[in-house]
N, CA, C and O atoms as a GROMACS GRO file, in nm:
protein
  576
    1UNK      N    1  -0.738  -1.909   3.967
    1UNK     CA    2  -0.695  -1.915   3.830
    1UNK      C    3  -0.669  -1.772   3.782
    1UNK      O    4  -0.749  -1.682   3.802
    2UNK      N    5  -0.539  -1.755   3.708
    2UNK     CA    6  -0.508  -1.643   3.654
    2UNK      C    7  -0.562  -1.595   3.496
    2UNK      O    8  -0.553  -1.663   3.394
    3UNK      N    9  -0.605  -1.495   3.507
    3UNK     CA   10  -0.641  -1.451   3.331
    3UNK      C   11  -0.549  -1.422   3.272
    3UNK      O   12  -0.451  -1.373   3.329
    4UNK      N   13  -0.552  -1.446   3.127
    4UNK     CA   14  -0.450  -1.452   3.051
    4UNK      C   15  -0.447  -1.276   3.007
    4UNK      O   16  -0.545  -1.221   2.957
    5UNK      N   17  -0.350  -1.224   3.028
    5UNK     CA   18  -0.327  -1.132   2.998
    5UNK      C   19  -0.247  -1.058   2.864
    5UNK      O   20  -0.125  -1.069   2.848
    6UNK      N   21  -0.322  -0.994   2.786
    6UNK     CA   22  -0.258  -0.944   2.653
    6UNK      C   23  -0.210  -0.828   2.640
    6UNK      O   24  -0.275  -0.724   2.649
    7UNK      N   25  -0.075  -0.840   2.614
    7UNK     CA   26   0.075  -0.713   2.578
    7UNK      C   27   0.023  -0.676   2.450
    7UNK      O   28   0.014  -0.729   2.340
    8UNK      N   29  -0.016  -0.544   2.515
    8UNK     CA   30  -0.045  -0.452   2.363
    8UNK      C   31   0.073  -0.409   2.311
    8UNK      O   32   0.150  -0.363   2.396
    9UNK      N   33   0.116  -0.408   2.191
    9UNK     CA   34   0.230  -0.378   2.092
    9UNK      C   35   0.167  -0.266   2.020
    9UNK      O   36   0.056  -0.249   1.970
   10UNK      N   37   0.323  -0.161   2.036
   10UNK     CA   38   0.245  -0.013   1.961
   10UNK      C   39   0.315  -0.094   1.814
   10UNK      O   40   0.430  -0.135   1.807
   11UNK      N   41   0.180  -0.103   1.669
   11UNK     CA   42   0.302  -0.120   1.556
   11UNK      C   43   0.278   0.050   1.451
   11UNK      O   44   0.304   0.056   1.331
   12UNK      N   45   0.231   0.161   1.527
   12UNK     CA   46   0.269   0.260   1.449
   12UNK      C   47   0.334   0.262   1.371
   12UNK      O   48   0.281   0.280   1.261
   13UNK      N   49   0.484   0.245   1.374
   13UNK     CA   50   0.609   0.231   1.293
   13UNK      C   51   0.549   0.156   1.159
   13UNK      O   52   0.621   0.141   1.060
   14UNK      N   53   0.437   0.119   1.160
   14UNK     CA   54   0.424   0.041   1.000
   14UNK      C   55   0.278   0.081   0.933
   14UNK      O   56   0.221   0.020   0.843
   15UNK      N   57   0.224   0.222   1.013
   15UNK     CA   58   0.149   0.259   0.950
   15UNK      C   59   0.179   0.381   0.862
   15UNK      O   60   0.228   0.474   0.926
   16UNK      N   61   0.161   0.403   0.733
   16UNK     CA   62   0.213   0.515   0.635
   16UNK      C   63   0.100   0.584   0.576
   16UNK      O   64   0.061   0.588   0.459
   17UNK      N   65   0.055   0.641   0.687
   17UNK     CA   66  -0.086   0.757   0.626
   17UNK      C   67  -0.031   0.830   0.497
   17UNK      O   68   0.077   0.875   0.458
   18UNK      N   69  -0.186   0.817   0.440
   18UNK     CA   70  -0.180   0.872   0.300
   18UNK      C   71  -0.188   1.055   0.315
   18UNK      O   72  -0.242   1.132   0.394
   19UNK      N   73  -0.111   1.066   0.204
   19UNK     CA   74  -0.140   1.240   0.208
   19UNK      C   75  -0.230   1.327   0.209
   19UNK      O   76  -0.231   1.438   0.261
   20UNK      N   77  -0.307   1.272   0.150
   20UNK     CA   78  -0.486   1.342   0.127
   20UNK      C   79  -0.571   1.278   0.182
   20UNK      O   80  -0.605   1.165   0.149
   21UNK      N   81  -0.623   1.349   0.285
   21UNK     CA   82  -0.706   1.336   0.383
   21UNK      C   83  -0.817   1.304   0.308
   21UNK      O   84  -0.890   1.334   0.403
   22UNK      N   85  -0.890   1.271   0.229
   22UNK     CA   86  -1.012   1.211   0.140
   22UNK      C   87  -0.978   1.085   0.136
   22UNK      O   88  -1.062   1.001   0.167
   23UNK      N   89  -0.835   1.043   0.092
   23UNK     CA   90  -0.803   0.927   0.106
   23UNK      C   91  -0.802   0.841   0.182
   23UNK      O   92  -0.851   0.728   0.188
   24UNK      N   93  -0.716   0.927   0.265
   24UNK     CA   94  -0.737   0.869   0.421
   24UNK      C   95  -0.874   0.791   0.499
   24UNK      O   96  -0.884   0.693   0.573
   25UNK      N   97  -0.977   0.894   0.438
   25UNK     CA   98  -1.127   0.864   0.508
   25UNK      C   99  -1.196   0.726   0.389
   25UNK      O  100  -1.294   0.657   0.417
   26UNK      N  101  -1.111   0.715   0.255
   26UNK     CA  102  -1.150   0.614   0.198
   26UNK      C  103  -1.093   0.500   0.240
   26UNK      O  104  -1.168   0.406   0.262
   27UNK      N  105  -0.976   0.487   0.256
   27UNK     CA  106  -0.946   0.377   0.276
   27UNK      C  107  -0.942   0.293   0.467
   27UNK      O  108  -0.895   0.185   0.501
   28UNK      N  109  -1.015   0.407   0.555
   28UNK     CA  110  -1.078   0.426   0.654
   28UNK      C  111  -1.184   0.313   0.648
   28UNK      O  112  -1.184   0.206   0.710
   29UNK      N  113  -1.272   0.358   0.564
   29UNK     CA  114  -1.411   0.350   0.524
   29UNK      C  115  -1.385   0.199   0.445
   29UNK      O  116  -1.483   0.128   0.469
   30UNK      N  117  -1.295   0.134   0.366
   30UNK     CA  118  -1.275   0.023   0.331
   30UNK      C  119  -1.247  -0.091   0.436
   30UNK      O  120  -1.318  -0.191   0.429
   31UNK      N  121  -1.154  -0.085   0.527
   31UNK     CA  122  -1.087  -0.098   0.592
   31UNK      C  123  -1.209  -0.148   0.711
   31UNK      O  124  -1.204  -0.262   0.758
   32UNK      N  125  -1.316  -0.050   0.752
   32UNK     CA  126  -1.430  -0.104   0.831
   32UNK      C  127  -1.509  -0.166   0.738
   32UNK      O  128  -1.616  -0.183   0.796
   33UNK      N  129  -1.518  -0.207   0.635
   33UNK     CA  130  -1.628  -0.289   0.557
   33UNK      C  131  -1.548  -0.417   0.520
   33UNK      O  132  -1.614  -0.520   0.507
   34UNK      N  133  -1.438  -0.422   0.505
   34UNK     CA  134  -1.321  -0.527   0.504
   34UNK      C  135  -1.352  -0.612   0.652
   34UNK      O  136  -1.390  -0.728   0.673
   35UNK      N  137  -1.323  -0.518   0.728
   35UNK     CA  138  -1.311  -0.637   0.875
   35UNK      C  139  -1.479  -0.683   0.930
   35UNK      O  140  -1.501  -0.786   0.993
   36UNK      N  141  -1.593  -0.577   0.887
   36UNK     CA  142  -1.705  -0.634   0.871
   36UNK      C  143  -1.725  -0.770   0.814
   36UNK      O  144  -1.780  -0.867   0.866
   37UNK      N  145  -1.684  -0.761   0.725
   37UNK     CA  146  -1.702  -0.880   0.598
   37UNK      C  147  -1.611  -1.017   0.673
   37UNK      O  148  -1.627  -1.139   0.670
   38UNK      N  149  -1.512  -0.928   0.740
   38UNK     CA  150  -1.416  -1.072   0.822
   38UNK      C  151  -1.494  -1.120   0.920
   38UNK      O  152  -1.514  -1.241   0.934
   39UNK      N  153  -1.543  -1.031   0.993
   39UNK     CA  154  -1.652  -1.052   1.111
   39UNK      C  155  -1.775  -1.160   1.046
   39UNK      O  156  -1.755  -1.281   1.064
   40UNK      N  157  -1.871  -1.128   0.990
   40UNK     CA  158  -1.906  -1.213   0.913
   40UNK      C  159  -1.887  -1.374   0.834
   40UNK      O  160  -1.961  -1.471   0.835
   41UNK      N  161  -1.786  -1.356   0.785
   41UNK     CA  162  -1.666  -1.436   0.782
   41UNK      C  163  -1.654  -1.554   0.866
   41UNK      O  164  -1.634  -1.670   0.829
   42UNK      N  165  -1.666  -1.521   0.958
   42UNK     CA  166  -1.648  -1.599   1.105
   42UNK      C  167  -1.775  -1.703   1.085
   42UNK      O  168  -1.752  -1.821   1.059
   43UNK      N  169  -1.870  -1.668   1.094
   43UNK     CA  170  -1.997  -1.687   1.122
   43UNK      C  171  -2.024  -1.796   1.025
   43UNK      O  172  -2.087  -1.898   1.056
   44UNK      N  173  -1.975  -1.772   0.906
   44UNK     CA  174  -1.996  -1.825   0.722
   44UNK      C  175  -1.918  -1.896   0.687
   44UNK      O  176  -1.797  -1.881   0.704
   45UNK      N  177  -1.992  -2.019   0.611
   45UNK     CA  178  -1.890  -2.026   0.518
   45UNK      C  179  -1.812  -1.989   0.428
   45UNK      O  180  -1.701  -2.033   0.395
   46UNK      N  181  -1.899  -1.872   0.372
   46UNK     CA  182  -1.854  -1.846   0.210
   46UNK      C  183  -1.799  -1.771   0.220
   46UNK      O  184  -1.739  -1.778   0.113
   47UNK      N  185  -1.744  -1.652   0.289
   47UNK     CA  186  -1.689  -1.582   0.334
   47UNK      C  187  -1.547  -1.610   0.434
   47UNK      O  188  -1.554  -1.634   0.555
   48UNK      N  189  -1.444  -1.602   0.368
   48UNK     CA  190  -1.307  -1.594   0.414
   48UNK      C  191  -1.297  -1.515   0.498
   48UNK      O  192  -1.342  -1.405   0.468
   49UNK      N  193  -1.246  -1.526   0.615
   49UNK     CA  194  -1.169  -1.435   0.786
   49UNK      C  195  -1.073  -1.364   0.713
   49UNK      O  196  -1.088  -1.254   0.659
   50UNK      N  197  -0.955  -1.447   0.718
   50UNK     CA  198  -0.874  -1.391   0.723
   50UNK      C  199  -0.783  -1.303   0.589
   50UNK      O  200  -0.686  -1.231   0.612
   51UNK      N  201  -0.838  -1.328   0.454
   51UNK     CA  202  -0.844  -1.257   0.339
   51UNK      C  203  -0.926  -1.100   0.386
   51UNK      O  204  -0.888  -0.994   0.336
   52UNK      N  205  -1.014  -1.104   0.464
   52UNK     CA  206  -1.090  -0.986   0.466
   52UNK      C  207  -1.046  -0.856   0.595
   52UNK      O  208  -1.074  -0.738   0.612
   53UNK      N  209  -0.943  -0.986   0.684
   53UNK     CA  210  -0.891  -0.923   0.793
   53UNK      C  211  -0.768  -0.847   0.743
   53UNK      O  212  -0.756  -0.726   0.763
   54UNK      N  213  -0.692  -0.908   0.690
   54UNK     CA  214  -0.559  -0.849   0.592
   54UNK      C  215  -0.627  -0.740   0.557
   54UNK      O  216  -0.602  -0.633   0.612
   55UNK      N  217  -0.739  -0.754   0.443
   55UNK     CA  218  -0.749  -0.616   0.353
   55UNK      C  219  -0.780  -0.508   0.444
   55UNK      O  220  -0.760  -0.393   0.407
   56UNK      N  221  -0.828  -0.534   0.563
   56UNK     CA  222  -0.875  -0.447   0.657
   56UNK      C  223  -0.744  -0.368   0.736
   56UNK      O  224  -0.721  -0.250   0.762
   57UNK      N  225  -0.686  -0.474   0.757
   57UNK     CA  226  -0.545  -0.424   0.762
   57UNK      C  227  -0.460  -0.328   0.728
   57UNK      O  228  -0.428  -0.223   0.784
   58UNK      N  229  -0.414  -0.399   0.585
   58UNK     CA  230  -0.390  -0.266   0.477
   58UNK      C  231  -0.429  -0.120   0.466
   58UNK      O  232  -0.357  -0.025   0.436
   59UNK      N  233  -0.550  -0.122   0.495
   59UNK     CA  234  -0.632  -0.030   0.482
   59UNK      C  235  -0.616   0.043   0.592
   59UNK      O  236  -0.590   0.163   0.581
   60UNK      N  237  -0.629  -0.018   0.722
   60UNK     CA  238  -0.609   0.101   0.800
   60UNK      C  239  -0.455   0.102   0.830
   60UNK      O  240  -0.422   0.146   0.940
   61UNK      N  241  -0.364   0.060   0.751
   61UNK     CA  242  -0.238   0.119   0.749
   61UNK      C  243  -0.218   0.212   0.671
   61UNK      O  244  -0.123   0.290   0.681
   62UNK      N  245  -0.295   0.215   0.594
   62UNK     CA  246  -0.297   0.389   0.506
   62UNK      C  247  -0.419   0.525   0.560
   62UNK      O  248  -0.450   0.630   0.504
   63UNK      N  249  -0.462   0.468   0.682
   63UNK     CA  250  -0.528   0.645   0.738
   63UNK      C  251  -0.550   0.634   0.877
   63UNK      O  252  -0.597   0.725   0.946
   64UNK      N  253  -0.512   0.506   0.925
   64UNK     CA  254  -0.542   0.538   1.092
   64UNK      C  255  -0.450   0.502   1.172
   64UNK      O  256  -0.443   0.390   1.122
   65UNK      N  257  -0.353   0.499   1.273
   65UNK     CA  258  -0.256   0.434   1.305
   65UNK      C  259  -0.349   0.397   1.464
   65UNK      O  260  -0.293   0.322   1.544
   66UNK      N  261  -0.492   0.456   1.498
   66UNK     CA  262  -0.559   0.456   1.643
   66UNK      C  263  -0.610   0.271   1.573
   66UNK      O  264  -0.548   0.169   1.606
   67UNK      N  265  -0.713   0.271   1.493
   67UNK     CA  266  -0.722   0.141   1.423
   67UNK      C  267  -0.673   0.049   1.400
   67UNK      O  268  -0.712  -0.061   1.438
   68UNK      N  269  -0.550   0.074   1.314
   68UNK     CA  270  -0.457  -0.012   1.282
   68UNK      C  271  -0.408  -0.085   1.427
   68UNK      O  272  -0.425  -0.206   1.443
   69UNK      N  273  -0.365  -0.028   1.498
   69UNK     CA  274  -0.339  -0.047   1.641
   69UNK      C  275  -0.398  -0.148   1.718
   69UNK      O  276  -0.348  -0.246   1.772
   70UNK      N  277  -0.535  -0.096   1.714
   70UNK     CA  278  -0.661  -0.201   1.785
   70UNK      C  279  -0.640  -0.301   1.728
   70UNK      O  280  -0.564  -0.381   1.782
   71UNK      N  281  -0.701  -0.334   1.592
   71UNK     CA  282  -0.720  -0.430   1.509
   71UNK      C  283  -0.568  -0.538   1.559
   71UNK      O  284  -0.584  -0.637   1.629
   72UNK      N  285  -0.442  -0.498   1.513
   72UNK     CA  286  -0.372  -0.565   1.544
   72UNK      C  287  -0.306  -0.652   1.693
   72UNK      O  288  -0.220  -0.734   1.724
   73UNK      N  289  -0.418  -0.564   1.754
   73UNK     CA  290  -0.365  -0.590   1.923
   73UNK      C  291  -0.527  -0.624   1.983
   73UNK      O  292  -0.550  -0.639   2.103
   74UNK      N  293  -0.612  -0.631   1.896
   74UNK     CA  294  -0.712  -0.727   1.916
   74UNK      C  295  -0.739  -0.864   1.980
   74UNK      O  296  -0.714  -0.952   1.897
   75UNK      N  297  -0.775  -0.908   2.079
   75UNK     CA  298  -0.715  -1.033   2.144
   75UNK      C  299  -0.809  -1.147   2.078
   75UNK      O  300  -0.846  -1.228   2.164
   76UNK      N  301  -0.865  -1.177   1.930
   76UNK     CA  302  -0.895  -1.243   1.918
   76UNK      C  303  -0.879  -1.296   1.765
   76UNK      O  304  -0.860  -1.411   1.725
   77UNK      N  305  -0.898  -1.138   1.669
   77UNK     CA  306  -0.837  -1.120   1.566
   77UNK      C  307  -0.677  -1.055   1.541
   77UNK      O  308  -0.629  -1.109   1.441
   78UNK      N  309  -0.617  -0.991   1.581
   78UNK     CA  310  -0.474  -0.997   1.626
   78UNK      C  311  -0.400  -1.117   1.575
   78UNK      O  312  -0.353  -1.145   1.465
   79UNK      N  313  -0.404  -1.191   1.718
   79UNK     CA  314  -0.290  -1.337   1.672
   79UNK      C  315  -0.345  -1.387   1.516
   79UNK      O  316  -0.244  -1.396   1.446
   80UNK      N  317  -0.452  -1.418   1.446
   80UNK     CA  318  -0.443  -1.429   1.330
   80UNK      C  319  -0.418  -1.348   1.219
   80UNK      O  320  -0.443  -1.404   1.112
   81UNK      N  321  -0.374  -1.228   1.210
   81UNK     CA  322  -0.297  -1.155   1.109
   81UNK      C  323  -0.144  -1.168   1.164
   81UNK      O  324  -0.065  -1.206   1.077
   82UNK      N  325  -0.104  -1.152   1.256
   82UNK     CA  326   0.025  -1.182   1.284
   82UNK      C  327   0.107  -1.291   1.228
   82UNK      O  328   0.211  -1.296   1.164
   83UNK      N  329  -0.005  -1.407   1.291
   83UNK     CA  330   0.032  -1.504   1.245
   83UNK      C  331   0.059  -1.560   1.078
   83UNK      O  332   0.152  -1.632   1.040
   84UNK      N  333  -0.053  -1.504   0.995
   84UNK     CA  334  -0.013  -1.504   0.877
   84UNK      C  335   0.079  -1.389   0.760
   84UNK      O  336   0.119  -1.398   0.644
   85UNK      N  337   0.083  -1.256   0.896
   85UNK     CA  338   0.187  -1.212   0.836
   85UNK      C  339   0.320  -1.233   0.883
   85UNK      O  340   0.411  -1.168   0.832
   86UNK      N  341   0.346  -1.327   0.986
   86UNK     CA  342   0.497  -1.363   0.996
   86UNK      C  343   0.519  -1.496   0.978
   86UNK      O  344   0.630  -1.547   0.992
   87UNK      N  345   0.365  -1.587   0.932
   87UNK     CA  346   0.479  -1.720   0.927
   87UNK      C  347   0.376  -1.734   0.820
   87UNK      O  348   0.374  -1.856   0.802
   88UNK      N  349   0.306  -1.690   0.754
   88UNK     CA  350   0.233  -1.684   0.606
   88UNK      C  351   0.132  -1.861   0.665
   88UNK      O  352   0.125  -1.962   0.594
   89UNK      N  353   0.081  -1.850   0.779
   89UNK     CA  354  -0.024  -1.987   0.828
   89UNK      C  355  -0.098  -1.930   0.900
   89UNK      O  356  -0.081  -1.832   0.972
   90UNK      N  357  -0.225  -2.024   0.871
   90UNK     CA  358  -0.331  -1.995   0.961
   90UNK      C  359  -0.314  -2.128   1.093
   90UNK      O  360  -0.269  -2.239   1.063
   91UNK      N  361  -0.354  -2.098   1.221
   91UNK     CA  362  -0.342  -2.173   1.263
   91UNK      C  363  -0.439  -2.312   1.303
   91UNK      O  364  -0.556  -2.288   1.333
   92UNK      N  365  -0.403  -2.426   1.304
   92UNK     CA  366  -0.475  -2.545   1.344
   92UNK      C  367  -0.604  -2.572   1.352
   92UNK      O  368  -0.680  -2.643   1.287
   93UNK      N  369  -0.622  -2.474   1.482
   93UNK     CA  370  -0.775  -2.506   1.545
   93UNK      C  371  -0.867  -2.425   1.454
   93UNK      O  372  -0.980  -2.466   1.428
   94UNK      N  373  -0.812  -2.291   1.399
   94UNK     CA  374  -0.903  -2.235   1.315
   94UNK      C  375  -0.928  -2.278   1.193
   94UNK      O  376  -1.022  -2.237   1.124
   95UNK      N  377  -0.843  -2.365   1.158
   95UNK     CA  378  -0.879  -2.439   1.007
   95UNK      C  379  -0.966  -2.540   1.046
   95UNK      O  380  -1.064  -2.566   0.976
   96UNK      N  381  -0.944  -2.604   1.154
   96UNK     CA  382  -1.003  -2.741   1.166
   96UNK      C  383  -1.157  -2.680   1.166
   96UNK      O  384  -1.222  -2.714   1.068
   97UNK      N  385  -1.225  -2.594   1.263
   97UNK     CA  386  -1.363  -2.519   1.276
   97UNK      C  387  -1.403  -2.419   1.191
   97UNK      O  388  -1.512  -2.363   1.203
   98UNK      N  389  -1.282  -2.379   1.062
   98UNK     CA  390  -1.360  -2.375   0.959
   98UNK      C  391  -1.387  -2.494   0.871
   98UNK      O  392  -1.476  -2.482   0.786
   99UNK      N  393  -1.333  -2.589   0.879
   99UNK     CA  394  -1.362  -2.714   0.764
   99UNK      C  395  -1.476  -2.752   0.820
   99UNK      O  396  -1.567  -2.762   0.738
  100UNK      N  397  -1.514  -2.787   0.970
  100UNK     CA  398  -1.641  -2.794   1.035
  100UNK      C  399  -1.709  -2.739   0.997
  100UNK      O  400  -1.775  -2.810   0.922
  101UNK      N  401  -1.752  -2.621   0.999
  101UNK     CA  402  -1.852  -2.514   0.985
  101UNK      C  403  -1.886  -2.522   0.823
  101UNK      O  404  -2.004  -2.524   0.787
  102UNK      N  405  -1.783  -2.527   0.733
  102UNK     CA  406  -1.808  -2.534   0.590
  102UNK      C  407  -1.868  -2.652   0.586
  102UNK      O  408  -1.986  -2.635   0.556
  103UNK      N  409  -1.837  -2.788   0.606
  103UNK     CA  410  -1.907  -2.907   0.580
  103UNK      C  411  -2.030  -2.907   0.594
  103UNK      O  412  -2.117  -2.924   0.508
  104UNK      N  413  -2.045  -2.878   0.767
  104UNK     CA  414  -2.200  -2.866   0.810
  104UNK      C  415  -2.293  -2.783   0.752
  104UNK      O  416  -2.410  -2.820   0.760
  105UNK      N  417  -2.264  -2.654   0.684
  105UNK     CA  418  -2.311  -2.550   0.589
  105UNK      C  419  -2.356  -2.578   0.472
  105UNK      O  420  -2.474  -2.573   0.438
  106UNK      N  421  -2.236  -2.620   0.384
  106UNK     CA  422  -2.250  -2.715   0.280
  106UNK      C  423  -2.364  -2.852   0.237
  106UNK      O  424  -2.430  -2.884   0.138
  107UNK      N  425  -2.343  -2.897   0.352
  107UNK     CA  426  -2.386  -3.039   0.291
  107UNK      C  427  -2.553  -2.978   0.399
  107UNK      O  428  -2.653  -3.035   0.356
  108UNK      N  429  -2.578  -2.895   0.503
  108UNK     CA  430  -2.727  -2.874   0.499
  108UNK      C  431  -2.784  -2.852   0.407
  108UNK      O  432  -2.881  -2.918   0.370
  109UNK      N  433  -2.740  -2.761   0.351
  109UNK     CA  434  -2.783  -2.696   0.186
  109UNK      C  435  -2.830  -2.755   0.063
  109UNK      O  436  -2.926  -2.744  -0.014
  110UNK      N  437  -2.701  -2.838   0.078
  110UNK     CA  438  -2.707  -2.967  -0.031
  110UNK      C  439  -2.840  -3.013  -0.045
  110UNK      O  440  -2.906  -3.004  -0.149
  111UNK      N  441  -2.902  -3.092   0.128
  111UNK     CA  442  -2.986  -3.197   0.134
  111UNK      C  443  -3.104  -3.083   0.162
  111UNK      O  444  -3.206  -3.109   0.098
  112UNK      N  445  -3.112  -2.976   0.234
  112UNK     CA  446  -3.230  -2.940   0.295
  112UNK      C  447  -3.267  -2.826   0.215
  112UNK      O  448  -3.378  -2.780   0.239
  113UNK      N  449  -3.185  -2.758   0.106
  113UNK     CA  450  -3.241  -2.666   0.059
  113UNK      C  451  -3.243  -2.657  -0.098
  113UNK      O  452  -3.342  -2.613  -0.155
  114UNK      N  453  -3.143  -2.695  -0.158
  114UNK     CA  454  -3.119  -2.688  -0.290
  114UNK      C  455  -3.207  -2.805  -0.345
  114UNK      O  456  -3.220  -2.907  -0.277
  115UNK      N  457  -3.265  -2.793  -0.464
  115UNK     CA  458  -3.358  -2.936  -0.514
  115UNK      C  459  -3.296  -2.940  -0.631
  115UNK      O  460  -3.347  -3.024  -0.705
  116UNK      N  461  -3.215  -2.888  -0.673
  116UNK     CA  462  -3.188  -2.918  -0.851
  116UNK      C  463  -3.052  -2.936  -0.833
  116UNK      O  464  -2.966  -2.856  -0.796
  117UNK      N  465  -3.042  -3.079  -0.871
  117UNK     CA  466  -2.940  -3.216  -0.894
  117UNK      C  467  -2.790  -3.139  -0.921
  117UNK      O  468  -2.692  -3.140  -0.847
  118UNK      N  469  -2.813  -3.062  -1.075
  118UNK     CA  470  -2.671  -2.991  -1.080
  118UNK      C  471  -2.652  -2.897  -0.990
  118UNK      O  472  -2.531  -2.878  -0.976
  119UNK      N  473  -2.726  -2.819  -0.912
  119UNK     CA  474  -2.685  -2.711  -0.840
  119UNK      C  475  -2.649  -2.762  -0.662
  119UNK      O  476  -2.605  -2.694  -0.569
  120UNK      N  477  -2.689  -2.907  -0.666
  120UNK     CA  478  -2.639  -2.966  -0.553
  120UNK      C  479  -2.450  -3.022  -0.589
  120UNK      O  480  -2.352  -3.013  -0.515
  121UNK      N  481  -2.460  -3.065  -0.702
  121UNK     CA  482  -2.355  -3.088  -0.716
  121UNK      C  483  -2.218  -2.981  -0.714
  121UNK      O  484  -2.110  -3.000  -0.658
  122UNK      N  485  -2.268  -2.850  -0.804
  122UNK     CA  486  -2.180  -2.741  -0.839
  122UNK      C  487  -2.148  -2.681  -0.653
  122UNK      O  488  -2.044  -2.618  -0.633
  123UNK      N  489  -2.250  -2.709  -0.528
  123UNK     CA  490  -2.224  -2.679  -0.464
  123UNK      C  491  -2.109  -2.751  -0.392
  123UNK      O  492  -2.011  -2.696  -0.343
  124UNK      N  493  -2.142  -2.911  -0.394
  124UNK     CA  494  -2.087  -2.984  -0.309
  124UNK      C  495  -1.891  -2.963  -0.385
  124UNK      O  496  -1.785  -2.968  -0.322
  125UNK      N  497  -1.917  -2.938  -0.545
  125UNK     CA  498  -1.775  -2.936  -0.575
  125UNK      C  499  -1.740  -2.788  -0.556
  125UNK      O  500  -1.622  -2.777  -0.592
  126UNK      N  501  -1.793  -2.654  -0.513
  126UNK     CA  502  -1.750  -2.528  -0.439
  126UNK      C  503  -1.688  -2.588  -0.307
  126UNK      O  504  -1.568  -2.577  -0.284
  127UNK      N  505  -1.778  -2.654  -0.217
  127UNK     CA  506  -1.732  -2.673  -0.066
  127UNK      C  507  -1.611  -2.773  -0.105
  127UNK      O  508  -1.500  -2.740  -0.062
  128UNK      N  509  -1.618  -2.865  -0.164
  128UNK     CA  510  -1.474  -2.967  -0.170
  128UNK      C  511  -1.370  -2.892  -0.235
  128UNK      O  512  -1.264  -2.953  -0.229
  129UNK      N  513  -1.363  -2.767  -0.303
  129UNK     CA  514  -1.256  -2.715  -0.368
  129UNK      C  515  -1.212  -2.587  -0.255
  129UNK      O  516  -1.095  -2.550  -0.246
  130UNK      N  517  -1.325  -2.524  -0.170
  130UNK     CA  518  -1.269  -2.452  -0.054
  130UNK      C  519  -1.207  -2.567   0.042
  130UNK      O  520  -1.084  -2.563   0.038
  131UNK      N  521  -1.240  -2.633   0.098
  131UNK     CA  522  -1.191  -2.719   0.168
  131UNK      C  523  -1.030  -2.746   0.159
  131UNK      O  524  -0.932  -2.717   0.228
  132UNK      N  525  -1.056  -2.823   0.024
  132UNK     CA  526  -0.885  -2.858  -0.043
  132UNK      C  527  -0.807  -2.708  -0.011
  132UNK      O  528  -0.718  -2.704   0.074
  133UNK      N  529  -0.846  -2.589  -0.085
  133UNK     CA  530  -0.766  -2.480  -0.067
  133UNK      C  531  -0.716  -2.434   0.083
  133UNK      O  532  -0.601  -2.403   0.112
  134UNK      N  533  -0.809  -2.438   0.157
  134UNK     CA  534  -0.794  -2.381   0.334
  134UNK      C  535  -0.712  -2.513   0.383
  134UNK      O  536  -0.642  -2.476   0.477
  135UNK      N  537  -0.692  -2.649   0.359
  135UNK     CA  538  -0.646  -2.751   0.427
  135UNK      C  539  -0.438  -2.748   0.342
  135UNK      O  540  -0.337  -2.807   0.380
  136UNK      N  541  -0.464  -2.634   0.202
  136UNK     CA  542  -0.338  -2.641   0.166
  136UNK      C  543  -0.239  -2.536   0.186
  136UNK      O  544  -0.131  -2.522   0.129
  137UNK      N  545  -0.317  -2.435   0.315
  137UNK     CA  546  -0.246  -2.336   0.406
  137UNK      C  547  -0.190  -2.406   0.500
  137UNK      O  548  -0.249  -2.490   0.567
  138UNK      N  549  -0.033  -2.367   0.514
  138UNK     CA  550   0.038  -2.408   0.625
  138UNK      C  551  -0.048  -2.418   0.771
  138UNK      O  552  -0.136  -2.333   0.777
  139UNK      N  553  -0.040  -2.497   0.874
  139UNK     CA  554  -0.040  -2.472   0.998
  139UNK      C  555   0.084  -2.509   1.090
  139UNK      O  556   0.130  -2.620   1.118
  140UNK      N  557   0.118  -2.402   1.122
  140UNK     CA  558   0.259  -2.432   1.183
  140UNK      C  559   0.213  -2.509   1.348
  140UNK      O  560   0.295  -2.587   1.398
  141UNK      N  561   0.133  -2.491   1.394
  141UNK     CA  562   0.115  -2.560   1.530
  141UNK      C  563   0.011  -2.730   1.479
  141UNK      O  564  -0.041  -2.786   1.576
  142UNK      N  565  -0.005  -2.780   1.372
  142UNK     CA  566  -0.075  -2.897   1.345
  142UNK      C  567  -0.010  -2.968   1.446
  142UNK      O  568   0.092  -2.931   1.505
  143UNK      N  569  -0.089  -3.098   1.468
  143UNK     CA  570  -0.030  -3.234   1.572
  143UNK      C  571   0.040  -3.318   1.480
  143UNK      O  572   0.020  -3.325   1.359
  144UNK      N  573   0.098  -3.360   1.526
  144UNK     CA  574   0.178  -3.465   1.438
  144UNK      C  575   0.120  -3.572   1.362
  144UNK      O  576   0.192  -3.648   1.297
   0.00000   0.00000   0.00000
């Protein structure tokens, strides 16, 4: 069996370092607490991937083009900024195992941790209103 092998793409050409090197190291410094938070993200419900991967993005398109680089040619986070910066969708399987992960999160909480009636509810209508929102992002590879 062959490993799948990943074509690193230089996208220099779309990084526009800032002029002042202070800046640079700020939005450096954002940019790793952004994709932290995406990293995280992963793991969580409450915490959005790919909102935090973008900003991370951004960010190191204004002071690093060594970063920017990685991040985008990342073989795991990569195809999902691409993907939503060229066809504005997240794809399939990652929506489907976040709606998983949120449910199962959600509704533990609900039953095993929260005891007060409205604050079970205000939760269960947080998780049903993320849900609705992440299920009303395109997926261009869905099954029919």
């Amino acid at each position: 069996m062959r490993a799948k092998t990943h074509v690193r793409r230089d996208y220099s050409h779309e990084v526009r370092k800032h002029r002042f090197l202070w800046v640079q190291v700020a939005f450096g410094a954002l940019g790793t607490l952004f994709l932290l938070l995406g990293i995280v993200g992963i793991f969580t419900p409450i915490l959005p991937t790919t909102p935090f991967l973008l900003l991370a993005t951004a960010c190191y398109a204004r002071s690093s083009r060594r970063f920017y680089n990685w991040l985008m040619n990342h073989p795991a986070l990569g195809p999902l900024i691409v993907e939503w910066r060229t066809h504005r969708s997240i794809p399939w399987r990652v929506k489907l195992v976040a709606v998983a992960t949120m449910t199962l999160t959600f509704s533990s909480s609900i039953i095993f941790f929260i005891q007060d009636g409205w604050l079970q509810l205000a939760l269960a209508v947080y998780g049903v209103a993320m849900v609705i929102w992440l299920y009303r992002i395109p997926s261009r590879d869905r099954p029919n």
